[in-house]
C-alpha positions as CSV (number, residue, x, y, z in Angstrom):
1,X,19.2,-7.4,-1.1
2,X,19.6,-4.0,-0.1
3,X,23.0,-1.8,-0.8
4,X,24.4,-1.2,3.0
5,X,25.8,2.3,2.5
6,X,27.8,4.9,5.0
7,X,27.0,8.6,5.0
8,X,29.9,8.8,3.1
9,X,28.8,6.3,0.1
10,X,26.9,9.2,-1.8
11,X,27.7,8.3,-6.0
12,X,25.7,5.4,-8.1
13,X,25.9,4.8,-11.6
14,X,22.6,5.3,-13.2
15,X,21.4,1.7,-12.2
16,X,22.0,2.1,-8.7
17,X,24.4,-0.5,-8.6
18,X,28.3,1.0,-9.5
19,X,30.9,2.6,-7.6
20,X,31.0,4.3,-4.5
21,X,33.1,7.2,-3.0
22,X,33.7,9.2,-6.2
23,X,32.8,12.6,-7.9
24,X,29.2,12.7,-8.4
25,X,29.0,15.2,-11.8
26,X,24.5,15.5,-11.0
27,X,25.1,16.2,-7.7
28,X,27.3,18.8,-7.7
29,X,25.9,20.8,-11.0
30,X,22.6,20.4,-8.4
31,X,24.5,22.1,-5.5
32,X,27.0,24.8,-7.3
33,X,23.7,26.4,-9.2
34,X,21.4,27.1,-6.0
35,X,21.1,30.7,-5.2
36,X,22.2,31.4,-1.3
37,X,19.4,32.6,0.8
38,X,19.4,33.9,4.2
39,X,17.2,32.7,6.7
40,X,16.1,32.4,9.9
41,X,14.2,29.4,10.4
42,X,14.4,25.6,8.3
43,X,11.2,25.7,7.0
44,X,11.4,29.5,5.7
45,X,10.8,27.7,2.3
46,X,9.8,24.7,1.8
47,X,9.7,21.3,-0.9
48,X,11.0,22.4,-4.5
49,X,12.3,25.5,-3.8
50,X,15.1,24.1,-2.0
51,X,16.3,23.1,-5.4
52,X,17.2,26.5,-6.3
53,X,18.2,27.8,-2.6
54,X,20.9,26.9,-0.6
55,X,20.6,27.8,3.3
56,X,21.0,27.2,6.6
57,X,18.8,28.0,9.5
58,X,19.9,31.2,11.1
59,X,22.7,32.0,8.7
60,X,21.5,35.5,7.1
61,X,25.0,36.8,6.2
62,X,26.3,36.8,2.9
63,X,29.4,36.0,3.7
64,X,29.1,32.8,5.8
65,X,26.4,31.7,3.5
66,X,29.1,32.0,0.9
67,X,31.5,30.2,2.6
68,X,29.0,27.3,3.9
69,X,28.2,26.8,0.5
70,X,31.5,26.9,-1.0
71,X,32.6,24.2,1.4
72,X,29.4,21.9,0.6
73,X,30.1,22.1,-2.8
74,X,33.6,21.3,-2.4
75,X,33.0,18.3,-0.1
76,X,30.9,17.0,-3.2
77,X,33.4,17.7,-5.8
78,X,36.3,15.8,-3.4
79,X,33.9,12.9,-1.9
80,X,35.2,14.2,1.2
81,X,33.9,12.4,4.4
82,X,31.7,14.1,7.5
83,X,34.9,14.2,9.0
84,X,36.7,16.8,6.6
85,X,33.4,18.9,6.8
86,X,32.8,19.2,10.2
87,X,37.1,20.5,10.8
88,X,35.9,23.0,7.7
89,X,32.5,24.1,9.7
90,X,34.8,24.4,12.7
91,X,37.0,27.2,11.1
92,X,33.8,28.4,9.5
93,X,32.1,29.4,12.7
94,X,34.8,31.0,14.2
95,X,36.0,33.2,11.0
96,X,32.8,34.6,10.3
97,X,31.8,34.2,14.0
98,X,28.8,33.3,14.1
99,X,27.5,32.2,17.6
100,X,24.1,32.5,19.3
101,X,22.9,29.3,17.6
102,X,21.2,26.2,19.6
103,X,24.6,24.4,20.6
104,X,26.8,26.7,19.0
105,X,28.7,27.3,22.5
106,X,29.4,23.5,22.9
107,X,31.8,20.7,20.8
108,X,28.5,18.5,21.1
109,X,26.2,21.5,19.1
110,X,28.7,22.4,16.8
111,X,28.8,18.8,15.5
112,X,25.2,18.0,15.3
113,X,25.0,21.3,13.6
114,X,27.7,20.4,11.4
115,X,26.4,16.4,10.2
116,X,22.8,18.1,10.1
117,X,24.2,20.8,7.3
118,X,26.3,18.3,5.8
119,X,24.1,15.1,5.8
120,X,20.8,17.1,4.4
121,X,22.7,19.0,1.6
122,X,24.3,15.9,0.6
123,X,21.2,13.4,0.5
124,X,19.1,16.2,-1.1
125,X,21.9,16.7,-3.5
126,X,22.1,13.1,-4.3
127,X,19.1,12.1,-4.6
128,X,18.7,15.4,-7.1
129,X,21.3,14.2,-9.2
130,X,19.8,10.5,-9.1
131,X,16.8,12.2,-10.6
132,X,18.8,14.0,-13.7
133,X,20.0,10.4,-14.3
134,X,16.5,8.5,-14.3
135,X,15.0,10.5,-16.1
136,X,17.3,10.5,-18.9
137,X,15.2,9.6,-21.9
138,X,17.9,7.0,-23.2
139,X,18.1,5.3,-19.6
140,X,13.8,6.0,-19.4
141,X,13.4,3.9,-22.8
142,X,15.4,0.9,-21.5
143,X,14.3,1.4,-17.2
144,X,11.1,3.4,-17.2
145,X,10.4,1.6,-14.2
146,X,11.4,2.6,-10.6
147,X,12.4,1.1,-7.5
148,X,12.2,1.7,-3.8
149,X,15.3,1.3,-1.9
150,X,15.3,1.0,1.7
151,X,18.9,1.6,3.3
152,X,19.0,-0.9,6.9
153,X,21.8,0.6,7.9
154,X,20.0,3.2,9.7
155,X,19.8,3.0,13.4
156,X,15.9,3.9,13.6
157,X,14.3,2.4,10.7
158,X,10.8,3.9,9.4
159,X,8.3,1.5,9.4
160,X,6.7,2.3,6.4
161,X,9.8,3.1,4.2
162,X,10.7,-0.3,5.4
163,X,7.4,-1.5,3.8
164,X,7.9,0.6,0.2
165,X,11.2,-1.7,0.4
166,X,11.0,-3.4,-3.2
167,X,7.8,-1.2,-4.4
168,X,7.8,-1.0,-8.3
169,X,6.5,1.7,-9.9
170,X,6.5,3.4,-13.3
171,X,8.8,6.7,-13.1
172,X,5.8,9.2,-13.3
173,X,3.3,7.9,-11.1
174,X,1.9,10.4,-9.1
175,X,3.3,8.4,-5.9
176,X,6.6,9.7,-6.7
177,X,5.7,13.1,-6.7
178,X,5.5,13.2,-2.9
179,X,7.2,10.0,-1.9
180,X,10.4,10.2,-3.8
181,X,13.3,9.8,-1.2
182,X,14.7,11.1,1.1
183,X,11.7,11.7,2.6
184,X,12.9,13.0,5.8
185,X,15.8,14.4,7.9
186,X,18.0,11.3,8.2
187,X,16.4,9.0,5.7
188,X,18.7,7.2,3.9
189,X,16.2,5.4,1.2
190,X,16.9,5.9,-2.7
191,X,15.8,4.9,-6.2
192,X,16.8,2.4,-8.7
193,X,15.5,2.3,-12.2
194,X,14.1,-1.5,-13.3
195,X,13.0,-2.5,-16.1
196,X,9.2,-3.4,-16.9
197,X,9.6,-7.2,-16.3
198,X,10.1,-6.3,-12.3
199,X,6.9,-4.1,-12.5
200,X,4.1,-6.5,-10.9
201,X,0.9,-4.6,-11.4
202,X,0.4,-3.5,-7.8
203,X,-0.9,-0.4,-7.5
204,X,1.1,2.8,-5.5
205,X,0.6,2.1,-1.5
206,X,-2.3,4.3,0.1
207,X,-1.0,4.9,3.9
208,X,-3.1,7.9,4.9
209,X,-2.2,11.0,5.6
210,X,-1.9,13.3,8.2
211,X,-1.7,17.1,9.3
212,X,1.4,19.1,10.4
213,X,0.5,23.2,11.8
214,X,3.7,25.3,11.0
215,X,4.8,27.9,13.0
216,X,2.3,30.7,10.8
217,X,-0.7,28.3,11.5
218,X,-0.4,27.1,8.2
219,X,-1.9,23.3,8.3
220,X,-0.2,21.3,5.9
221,X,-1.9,17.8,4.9
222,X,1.3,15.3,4.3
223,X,0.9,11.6,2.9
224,X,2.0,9.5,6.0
225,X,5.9,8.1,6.4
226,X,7.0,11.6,5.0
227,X,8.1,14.2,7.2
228,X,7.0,17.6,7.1
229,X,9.2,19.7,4.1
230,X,10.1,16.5,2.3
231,X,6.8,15.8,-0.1
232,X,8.8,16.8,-2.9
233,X,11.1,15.0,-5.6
234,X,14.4,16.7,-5.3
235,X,16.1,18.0,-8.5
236,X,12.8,18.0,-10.8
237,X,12.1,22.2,-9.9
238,X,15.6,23.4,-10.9
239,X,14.6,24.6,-14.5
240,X,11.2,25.9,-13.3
241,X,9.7,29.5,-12.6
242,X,11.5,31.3,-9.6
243,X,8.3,32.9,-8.0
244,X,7.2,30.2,-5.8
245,X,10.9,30.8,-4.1
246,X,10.5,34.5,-4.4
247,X,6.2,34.6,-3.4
248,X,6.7,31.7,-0.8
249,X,10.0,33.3,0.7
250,X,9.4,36.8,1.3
251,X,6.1,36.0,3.2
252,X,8.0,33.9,5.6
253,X,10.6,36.6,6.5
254,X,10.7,39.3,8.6
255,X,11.2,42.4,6.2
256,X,15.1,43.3,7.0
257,X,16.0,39.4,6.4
258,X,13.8,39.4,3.6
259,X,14.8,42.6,1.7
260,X,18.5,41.6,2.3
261,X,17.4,38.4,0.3
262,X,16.3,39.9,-2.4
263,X,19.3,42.1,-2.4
264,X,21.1,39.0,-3.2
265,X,19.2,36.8,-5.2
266,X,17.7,40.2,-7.2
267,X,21.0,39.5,-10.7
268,X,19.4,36.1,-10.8
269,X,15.4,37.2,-10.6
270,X,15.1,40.4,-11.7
271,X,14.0,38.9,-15.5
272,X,11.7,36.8,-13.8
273,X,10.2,38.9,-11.8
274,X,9.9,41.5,-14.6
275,X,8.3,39.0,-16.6
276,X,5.6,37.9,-14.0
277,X,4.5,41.5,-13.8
278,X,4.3,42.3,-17.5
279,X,2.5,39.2,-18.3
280,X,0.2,39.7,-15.3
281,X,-0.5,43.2,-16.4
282,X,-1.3,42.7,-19.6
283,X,-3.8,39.8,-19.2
284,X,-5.3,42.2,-17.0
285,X,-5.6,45.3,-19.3
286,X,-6.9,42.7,-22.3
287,X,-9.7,41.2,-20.3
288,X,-10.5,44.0,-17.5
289,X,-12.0,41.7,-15.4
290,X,-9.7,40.8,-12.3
291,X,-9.0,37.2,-12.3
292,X,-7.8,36.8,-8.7
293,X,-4.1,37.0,-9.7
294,X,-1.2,38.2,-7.5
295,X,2.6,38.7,-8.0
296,X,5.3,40.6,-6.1
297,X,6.4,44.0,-7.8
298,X,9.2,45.0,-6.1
299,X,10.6,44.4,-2.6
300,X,11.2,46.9,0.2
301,X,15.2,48.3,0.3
302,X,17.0,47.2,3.1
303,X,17.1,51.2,3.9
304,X,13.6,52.1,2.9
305,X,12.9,49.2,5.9
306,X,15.1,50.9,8.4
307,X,13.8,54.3,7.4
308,X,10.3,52.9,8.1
309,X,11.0,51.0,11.4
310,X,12.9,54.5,12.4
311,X,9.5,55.9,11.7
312,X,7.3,53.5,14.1
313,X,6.2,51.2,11.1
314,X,8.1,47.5,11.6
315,X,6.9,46.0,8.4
316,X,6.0,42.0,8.8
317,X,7.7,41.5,5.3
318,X,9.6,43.4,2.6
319,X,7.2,42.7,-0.1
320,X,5.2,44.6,-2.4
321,X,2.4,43.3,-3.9
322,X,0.4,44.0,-6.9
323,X,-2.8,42.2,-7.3
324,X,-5.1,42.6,-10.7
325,X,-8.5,43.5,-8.8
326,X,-6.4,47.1,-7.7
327,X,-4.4,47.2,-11.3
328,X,-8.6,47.1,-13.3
329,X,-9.7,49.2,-11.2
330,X,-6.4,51.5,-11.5
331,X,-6.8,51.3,-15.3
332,X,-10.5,52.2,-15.6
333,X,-10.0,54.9,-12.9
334,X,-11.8,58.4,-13.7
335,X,-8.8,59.8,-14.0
336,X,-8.0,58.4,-17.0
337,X,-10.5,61.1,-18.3
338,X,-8.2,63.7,-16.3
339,X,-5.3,62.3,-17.8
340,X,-3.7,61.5,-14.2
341,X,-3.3,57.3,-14.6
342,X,-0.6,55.9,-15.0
343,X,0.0,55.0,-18.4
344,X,-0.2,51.0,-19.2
345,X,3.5,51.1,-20.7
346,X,4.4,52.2,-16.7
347,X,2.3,49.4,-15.2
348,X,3.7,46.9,-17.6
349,X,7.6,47.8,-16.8
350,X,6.5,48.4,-13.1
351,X,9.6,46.4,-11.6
352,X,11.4,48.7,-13.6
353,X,10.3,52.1,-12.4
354,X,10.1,51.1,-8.7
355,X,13.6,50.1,-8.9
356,X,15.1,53.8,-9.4
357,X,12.1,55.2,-7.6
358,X,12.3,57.6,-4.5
359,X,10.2,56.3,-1.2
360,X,8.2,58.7,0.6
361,X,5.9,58.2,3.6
362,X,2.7,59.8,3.2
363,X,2.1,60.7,7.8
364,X,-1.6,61.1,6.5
365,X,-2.3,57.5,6.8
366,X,1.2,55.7,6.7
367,X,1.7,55.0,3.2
368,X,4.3,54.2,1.2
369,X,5.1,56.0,-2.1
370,X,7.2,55.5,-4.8
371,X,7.9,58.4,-6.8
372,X,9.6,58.1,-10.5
373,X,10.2,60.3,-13.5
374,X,6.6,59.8,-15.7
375,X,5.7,61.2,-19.2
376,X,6.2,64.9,-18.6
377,X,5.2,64.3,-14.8
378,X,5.9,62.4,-11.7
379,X,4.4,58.9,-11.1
380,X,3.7,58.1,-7.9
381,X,2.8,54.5,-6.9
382,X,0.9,54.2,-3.4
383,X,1.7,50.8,-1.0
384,X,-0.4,50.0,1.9
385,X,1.7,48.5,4.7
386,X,1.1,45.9,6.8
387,X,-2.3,44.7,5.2
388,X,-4.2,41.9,5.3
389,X,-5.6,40.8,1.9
390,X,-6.3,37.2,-0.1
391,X,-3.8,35.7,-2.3
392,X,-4.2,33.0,-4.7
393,X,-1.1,30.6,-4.8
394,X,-0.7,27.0,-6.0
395,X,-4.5,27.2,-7.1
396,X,-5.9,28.0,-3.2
397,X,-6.6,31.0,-1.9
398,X,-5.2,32.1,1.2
399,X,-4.7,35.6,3.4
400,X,-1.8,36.9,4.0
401,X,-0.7,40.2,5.7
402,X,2.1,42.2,3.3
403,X,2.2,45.2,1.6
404,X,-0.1,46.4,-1.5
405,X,-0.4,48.2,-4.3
406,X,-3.5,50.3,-3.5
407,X,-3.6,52.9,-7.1
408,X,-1.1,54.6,-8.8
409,X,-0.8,58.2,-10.9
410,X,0.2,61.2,-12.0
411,X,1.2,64.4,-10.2
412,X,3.5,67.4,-10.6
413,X,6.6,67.1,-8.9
414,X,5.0,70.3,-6.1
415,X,2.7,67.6,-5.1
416,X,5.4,65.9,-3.5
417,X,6.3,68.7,-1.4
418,X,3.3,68.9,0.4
419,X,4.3,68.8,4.7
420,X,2.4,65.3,4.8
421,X,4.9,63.6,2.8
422,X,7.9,62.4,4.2
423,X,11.4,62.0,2.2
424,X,12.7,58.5,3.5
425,X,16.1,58.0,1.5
426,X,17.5,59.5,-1.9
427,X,17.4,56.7,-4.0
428,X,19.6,57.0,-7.5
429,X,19.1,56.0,-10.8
């Protein structure tokens, strides 16, 4: 028979079956490492990389991100009720002040906003935790199995996740990949590990599918009984790559939320990111032949977006771009004869350079340029804003409109003085 939980019922032992109302240790390791991100809309990102960011819709300051976080984490630690978080979110809102929010000038708004914040961070952070513990290999060699666990305490039951109820299948079926709970805002259905001998032989449940359009026109195709943003299993991305967070993220946000981001999150990702580039760029220089392959190079400066918008240019996003079909072509450019390309060492450490570099705007076709010290000259790195070009991500290609790396060089530093370009902001080292 089903567990009947509360809200407030949140920590298992590994079977599923031990006490309640009591520091969860894999819950909140899963909630104190995720990164804060600012935002401006729920589904900003989406799936697995919520299991390295930590946001709330509409909340793009640092410091109330800071504090919402601090105060989820601490519920978790303290198996504090809805109750204690929602007197905290209180105190929250009016410290930092943040108003303008659907409901956030009623008692009524404020508390849905409060149990919506509270409720998603601590099912997602459960069932996260939950999945460090099944997939222990000691407990895996004893339970390999899994159970579907239906909670009927909820007050709307979904049909479907009331007919997974009892569904055994072995932990990595591909069923769990999209159907692990909560699979949904307010779904209150879990796992329990079994052993083989519950395991019947029926095969994973095929319910159909269906289509959700986002808000970009995006059409996602989503298995049936799972809502939109929850075809995911919560916890088994926290040790992956960061660029689906960084590549997925950026393209969702409008460039001064965006650049602020990367602000933030840029002591966590800067390796990463440095490391996608390098190994990008040197597949591409081995092989010469462009392979498709994108990854973001740098991201706008909060200023150097300003400086822009000041300028007439509103960029759609703060990212930069560098795709393999413009690096070839780049590398086997004529003026490698002339000795004006950049060298390969420059393309490979590109994150690097662009981080001290000095943004100009060439008024001769609204460019951007990055200009850094080079071997004996100036390299200068041209961007084209606001363009529409194909992507490949996940496998699939799709078009996006950001901001490229068109070609890159060589010039003396009086080249830079020319009237066309445009000084936007003295950037130091």
């Amino acid at each position: 028979m089903p567990l009947n939980l509360s809200p407030t019922q949140l920590a298992f032992n590994a079977r599923g079956d031990g006490t309640f109302n009591q520091p969860f240790e894999e819950q909140v390791a899963f909630l104190k490492q995720k990164l804060n991100l600012p935002t401006a809309h729920w589904d900003d990102i989406l799936t697995s990389a919520h299991d390295r960011a930590f946001m709330v819709a509409g909340a793009a300051k640092a410091d109330l991100l800071n504090d919402l976080h601090a105060a989820v984490v601490k519920n978790a630690e303290a198996g504090q009720s809805i109750g204690a978080f929602k007197k905290e979110f209180e105190n929250l809102v009016k410290k930092r002040g943040w108003e303008g929010w659907t409901g956030s000038d009623t008692v009524a708004g404020r508390d849905w906003r409060a149990r919506v914040i509270y409720n998603t961070n601590m099912r997602a952070s459960y069932a996260a935790g939950r999945y460090a513990q099944l997939t222990d290999p000691e407990l895996l060699q004893s339970r390999p199995y899994w159970k579907y666990v239906h909670n009927d305490t909820v007050a709307h039951p979904r049909p479907l996740h009331q007919s997974w109820n009892g569904m055994v299948l072995k932990h990595d079926d591909p069923f769990w990949n999209s159907h692990y709970p909560p699979n949904g805002f307010g779904c209150r259905c879990r796992i329990a590990a079994v052993r083989q001998t519950e395991y019947k032989g029926h095969p994973a449940p095929d319910d159909g599918t269906y289509e959700k359009t986002d808000r970009m026109g995006v059409v996602h195709t989503l298995p049936k009984g799972v809502d939109y943003g929850w075809d995911y299993k919560p916890g088994a991305s926290v040790t992956q790559s960061f660029k689906s967070l960084i590549d997925d993220k950026l393209i969702r946000l409008p460039a001064p939320v965006g650049a602020d981001m990367w602000q933030a999150l840029k002591p966590a990702l800067k390796t990463e990111q440095i490391k996608a580039v390098h190994d990008m760029v040197a597949i591409a220089a081995a092989t010469m032949e462009p392979a498709g392959v994108s990854v973001v190079a740098h991201v706008i400066e909060p200023a150097t977006v300003a400086a822009l918008s000041d300028h007439g240019i509103v960029l759609d996003d703060a990212a930069i771009w560098l795709r393999d079909h413009e690096l070839v072509h780049a590398i086997r450019d004529s003026k490698v004869d002339r000795g004006a390309s950049l060298p390969l060492a420059i393309w490979l450490d590109l994150p690097k350079y662009l981080e001290t570099a000095i943004p100009y705007l060439d008024t001769g076709n609204n460019t951007l340029l990055y200009a850094f010290d080079g071997p004996g000259e100036v390299g200068k790195v041209a961007v084209r804003l606001n363009h529409s070009e194909k992507i490949r991500d996940s496998g699939q290609r799709k078009k996006i409109t950001s901001n490229f790396i068109v070609t890159g060089g060589l010039v003396t530093a009086e080249n830079l003085k020319d009237q066309r370009y445009l000084l936007l902001m003295e950037k130091k080292p």
